[in-house]
N, C-alpha and C positions, 0 to 999 in steps of 0.2 A: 088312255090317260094322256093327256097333255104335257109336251116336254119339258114346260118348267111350270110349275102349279105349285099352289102351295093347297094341301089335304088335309084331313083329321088326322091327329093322331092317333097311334094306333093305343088302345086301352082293353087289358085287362083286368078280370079282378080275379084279387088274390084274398080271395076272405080269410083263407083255413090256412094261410100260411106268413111266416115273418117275411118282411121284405127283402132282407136279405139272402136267405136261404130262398126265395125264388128268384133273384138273379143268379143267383150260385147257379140252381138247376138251368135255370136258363141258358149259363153257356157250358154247361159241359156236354164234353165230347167226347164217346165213345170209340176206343181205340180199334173194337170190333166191330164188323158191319152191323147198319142199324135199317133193317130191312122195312122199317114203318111206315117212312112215306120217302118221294122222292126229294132233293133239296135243292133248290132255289132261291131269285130274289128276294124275295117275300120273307125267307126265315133268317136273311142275312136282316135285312130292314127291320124285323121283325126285333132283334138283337138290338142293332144303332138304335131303335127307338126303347128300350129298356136301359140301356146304356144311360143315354140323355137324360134318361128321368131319376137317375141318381148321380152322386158328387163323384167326378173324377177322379179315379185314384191312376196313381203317377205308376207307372208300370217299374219294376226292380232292373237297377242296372248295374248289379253287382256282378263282375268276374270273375274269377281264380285268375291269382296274381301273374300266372305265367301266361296269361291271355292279356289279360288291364296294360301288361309291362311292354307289349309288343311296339318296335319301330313299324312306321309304312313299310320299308321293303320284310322285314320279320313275317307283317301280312299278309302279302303278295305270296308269300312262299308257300303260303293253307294253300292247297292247290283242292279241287275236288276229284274223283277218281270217274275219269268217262266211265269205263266199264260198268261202273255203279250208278247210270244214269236209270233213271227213274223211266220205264216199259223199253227199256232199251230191249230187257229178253223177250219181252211180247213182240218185237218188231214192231211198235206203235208209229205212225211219223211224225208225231211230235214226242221228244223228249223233256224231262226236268233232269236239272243240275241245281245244288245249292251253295246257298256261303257262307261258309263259318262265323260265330263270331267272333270278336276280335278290335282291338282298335278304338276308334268310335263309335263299330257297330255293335252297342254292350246291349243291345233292348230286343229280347229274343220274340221269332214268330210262332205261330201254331199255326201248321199245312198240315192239310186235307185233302185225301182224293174222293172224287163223288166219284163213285162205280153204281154198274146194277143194282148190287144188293143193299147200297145205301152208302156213306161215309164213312172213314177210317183216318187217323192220324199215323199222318210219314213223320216219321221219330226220328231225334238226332242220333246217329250212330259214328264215333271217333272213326269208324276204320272207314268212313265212307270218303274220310279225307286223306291226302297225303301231305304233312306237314314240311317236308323238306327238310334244311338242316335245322329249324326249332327242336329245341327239347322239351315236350309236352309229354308227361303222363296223363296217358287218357283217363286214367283214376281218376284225375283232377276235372276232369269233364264231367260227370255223370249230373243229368239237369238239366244240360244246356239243350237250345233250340236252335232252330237258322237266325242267320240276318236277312235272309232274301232266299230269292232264288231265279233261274233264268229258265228261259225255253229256247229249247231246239229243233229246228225244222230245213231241211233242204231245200233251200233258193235259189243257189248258186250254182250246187251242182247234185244231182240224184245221188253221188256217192257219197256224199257229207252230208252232218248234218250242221248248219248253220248256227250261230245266238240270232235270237232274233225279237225279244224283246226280256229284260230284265226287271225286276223289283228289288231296290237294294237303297234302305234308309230312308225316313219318313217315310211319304205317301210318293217319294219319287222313283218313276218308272223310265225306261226308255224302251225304245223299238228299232226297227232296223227293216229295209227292202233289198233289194237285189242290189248288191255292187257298192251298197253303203258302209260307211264306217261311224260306229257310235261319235255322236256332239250333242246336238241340243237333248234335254229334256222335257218326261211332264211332270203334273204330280194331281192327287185328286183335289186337291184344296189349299187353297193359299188363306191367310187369317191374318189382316194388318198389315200387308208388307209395304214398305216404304214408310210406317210412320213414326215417328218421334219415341212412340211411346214403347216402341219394340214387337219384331214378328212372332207370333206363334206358330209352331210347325206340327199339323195334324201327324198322325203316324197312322200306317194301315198295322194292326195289330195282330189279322188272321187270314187265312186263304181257305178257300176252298178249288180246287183246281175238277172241272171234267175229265174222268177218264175217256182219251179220244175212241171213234170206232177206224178200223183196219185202213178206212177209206177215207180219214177225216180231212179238210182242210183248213178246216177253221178249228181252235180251242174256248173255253168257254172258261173265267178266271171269274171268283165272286171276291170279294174283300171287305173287309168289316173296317171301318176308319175311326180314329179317336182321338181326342184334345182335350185340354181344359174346358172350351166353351163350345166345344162339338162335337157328333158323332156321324156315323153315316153309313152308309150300304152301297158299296159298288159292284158292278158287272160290267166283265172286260171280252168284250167278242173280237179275240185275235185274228186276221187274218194274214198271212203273211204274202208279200208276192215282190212284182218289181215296184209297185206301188203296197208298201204293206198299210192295212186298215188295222183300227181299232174301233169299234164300238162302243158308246161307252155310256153307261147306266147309270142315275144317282138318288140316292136318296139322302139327305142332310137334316139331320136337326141339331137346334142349336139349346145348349142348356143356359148360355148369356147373349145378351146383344152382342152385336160386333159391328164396328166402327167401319169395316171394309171387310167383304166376301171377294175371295177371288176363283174366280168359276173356272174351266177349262184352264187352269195357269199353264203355263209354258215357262221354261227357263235355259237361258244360253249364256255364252261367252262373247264377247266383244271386246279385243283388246286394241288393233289398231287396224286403219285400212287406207283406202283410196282419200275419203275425204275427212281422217284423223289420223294424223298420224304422231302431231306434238314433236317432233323432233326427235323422237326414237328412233336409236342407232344399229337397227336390226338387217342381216342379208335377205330377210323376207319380206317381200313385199305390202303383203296383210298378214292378219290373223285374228280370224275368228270364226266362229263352229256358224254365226247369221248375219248377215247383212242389212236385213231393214223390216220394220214390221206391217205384213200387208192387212187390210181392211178389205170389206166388200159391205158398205156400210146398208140399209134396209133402203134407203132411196138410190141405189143403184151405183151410188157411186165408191169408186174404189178411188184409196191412197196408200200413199207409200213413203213412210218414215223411215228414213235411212237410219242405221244405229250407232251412236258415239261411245266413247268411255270420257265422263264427264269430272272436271276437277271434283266437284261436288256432285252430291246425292240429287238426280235429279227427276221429277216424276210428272209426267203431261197425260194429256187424256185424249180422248174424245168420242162425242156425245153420238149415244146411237140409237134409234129404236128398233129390237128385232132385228139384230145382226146377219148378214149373210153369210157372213166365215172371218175369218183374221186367222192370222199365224208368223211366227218367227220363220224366215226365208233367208236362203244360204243362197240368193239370184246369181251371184259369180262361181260359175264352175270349171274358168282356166287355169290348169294347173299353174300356168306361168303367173297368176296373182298372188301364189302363195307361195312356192318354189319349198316347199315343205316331204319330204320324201317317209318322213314317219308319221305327222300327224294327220296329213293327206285331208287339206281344210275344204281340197275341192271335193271334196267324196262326201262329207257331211249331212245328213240328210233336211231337208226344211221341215216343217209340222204346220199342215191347215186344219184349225179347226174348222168344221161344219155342225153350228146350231140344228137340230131337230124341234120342230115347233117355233113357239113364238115364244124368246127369250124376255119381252117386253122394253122397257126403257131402262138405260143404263151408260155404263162409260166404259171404251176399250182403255186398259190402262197398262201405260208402259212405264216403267221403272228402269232406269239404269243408271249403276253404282259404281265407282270410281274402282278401278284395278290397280296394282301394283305389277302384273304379268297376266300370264295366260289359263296360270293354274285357279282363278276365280272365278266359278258363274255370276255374270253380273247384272244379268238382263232378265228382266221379271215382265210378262206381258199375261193379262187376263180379262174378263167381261166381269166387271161389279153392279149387280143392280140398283136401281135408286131406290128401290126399297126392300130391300132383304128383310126374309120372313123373321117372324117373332118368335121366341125360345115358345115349345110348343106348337108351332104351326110349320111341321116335316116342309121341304122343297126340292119338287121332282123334275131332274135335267137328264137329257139327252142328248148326245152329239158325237160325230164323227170324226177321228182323228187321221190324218191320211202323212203317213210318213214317207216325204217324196225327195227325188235327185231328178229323175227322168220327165219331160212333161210336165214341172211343177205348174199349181194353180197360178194363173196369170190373168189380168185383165183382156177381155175381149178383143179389144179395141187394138192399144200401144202402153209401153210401159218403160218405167227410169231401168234404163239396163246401168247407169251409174252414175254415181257425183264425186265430181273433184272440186278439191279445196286448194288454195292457193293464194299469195301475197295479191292484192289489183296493184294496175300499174295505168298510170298515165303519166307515160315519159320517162315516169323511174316510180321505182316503188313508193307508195303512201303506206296507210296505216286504213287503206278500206280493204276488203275481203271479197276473192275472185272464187265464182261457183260453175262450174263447169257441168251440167244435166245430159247426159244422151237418152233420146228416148227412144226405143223402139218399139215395131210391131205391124200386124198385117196394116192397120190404117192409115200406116205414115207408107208401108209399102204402094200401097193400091193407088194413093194420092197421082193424078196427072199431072205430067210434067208441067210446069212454071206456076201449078195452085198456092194459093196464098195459103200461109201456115203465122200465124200469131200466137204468141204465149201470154197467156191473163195471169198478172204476177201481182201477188198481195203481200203486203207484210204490217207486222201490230208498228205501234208507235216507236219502240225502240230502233228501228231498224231505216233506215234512208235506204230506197233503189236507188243507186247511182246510174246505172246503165243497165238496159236489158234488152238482149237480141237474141232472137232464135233463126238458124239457118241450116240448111240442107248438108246433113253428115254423108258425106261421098264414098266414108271407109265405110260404113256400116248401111248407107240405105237406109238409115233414121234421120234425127232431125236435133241439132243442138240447141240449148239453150241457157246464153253467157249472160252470167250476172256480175256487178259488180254491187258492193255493198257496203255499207258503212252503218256502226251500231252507235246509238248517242248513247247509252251509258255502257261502256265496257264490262261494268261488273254482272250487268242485269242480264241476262237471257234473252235472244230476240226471235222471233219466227217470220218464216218464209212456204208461201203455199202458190205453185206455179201448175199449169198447165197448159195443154196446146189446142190449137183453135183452129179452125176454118173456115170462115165465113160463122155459121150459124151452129155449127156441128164440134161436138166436143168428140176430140181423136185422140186424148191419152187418160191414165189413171190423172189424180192429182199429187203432185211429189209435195212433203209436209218437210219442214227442214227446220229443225228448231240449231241457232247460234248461241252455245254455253255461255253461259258468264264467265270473266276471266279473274 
């Protein structure tokens, strides 16, 4: 099957029975093994497409008041009980842990373990958590389900067992490799985001989780997805390591049009850095879980958008066919850029995605939304097609999620190891704007001494190049390139797209650099 296709949908008939009494049947689930057939994609898909073909009902998010009434730290203290981890007595190497709900996680799941003899539901049970000093009667429980839940596996070290990728609210997930500390996310489905008229937030609403065997190293996670104007079928092939993988399986359908699909989403934080900082009065140098978002566009060429926190809402694209990967990238990993000792920005993992198949014509789209601190995700990047399938006509995606620190994906060639921003000056400071690019990489290395090195610098009509020189960086063995610039309208937005040259031979990614309105 082709990674992104759009298929029939799938059609039964149901002569001898009411419609809604066979959705009913359709998703129930047996508490006991159900030894009939094995369970797979297919009968996840199988669901999302039954789903779709009736009207969304809004899932109940009602509490017991002594849950609704909870502060954040009150929530933090639901602890779950290791001992109580899920094949911990089997000695399995992966484990499950869950999380209460609570807060604003009021919208319970239904988890499943596929074993041999077929599926079973893992039930909320009150003592499986330790509440700390709340006062909850577990009386007042009885009904409830999870908010999520996590996996654990030994990365670090044979003696522990690791997190190593979580599922907690909406469709959003994270993961985790050797040495890492959770920051960026994903999620299975983005639906409008960045527009006027408001996001929707699909929710994965069930699990089905593999029981692993003795020797496993990979886990096998299916998920049923749900929204107003969508439904879906995913499958998650965890692998964990120093580079941890995910796999990842989709089927979508849609019950309305949608004005923007957003495929593989990713989402991070970006509060301040090298080349934004606005005059925040912070001992840290940066901070943020990414840095810049890479491209490896289907004509070969890679770019590199550095990421701002913008006064205003602000949303850029660009046009791809058949992407080769993109991803939010965390490129600076000296601790001394961050000087952070608890949130430890350098440890952050980056996320590439890798298309499987031919994703066809579309737009990498990045979103990034004005912060007040650090506690917001603000940065929204995904692949939207230009023409997303019609309610009725399922679309099947594939692709690889690589969650990295070590060896992250990089341009072949050379690449922006970073941009500084800063007042220009000639003689004394003006009101034009100084950019500072270092690029590195084997290409600028291998270069013989005294070769010419040229930078090909464009910008849209807002933006005047005042001066541009690229020259031979002596600390690092790259190669700089100082701009200076000037925007004619201040309020409007202006872009900058640079690279380096020699002779006939193109020797770096392209650095994309969009100037906010002020």
């Amino acid at each position: 099957m082709p990674a992104l296709t759009r298929s029939s949908p799938v059609r039964r008939r149901l002569s001898t029975l009411l419609p809604a009494l066979a959705l009913a049947l359709a998703f129930a689930t047996v508490s006991s093994p159900d030894v009939a057939s094995a369970f797979g994609f297919n009968d996840v898909a199988q669901r999302a497409s039954q789903l779709a073909a009736t009207s969304y009902r809004k899932p109940s998010a009602k509490l017991p008041d002594a849950l609704h009434a909870l502060t954040y730290d009150q929530y933090r203290d639901i602890r779950f009980e290791p001992q109580r981890a899920w094949w911990r007595a089997a000695k399995l190497p992966f484990e499950l842990m869950f999380f209460h709900e609570g807060l604003y996680y009021n919208e319970a799941l239904r988890i499943h373990e596929i074993g041999p003899d077929g599926t079973r539901e893992i039930r909320f049970d009150p003592s499986m958590f330790d509440y700390g000093k709340n006062r909850i009667d577990p009386r007042a429980l009885r009904g409830l389900g999870f908010a999520g839940f996590r996996v654990h596996y030994a990365i670090n070290s044979p003696r522990y067992k690791d997190e190593v990728m979580v599922f907690l609210g909406a469709s959003y997930f994270r993961a985790l490799g050797k040495d890492q500390r959770y920051g960026i996310s994903a999620r299975g489905l983005a639906i409008d985001t960045g527009l006027m008229s408001g996001e929707e937030f699909p929710r994965f609403t069930e699990f089905w989780i593999e029981r692993p065997a003795p020797s496993a190293r990979e886990l096998r996670i299916y998920a049923l997805l749900d929204s107003p104007r969508a439904a879906g079928a995913f499958r998650f092939l965890l692998k964990p390591g120093t580079e941890t993988v995910v796999d990842v399986r989709a089927r979508l359908f849609l019950r309305q049009n949608v004005a923007k699909l957003g495929l593989a989403p990713l989402t991070s934080m970006y509060y301040f850095g090298e080349n934004d900082r606005r005059g925040i009065d912070d001992y840290r140098p940066e901070v943020h879980d990414s840095d810049g978002l890479s491209i490896e566009a289907g004509t070969g060429e890679w770019i590199w958008r550095p990421l701002i926190d913008p006064k205003r809402l602000l949303v850029t694209s660009f046009s791809v066919s058949n992407p080769l990967g993109f991803g939010l990238m965390q490129r600076d990993r000296s601790y001394a850029s961050y000087e952070d000792l608890e949130a430890r920005y350098d440890l952050r993992p980056s996320v590439w995605i890798e298309p499987k198949g031919h994703w066809g014509a579309g737009r990498i789209e990045l979103v990034q939304i004005p912060t007040p601190d650090e506690t917001n995700d603000n940065i929204v990047a995904f692949f939207t097609p230009d023409n997303p399938p019609q309610p009725g006509n399922p679309l099947d995606l594939e692709y690889r999620m690589l969650w990295q620190k070590d060896n992250e994906t990089r341009p072949p060639l050379a690449w922006v190891a970073q941009t500084r921003r800063g007042h220009g000056y000639l003689r004394k400071p003006d009101d034009s704007i100084a950019l500072m690019v270092d690029f590195e990489g084997p290409a600028l290395r291998k270069l013989p001494a005294g070769a010419t090195v040229k930078a090909v610098v464009t910008a849209d009509p807002n933006v005047d190049v005042i001066e541009s020189n690229a020259f031979h960086n002596d600390a690092t063995g790259g190669w700089r390139l100082a701009l200076r610039v000037k925007r004619e309208d201040d309020r409007k937005p202006g872009e900058l797209r640079a690279f380096l040259r020699s002779g006939s031979a193109t020797l770096s990614e392209t650095w994309s650099y969009i100037l906010p309105g002020n």
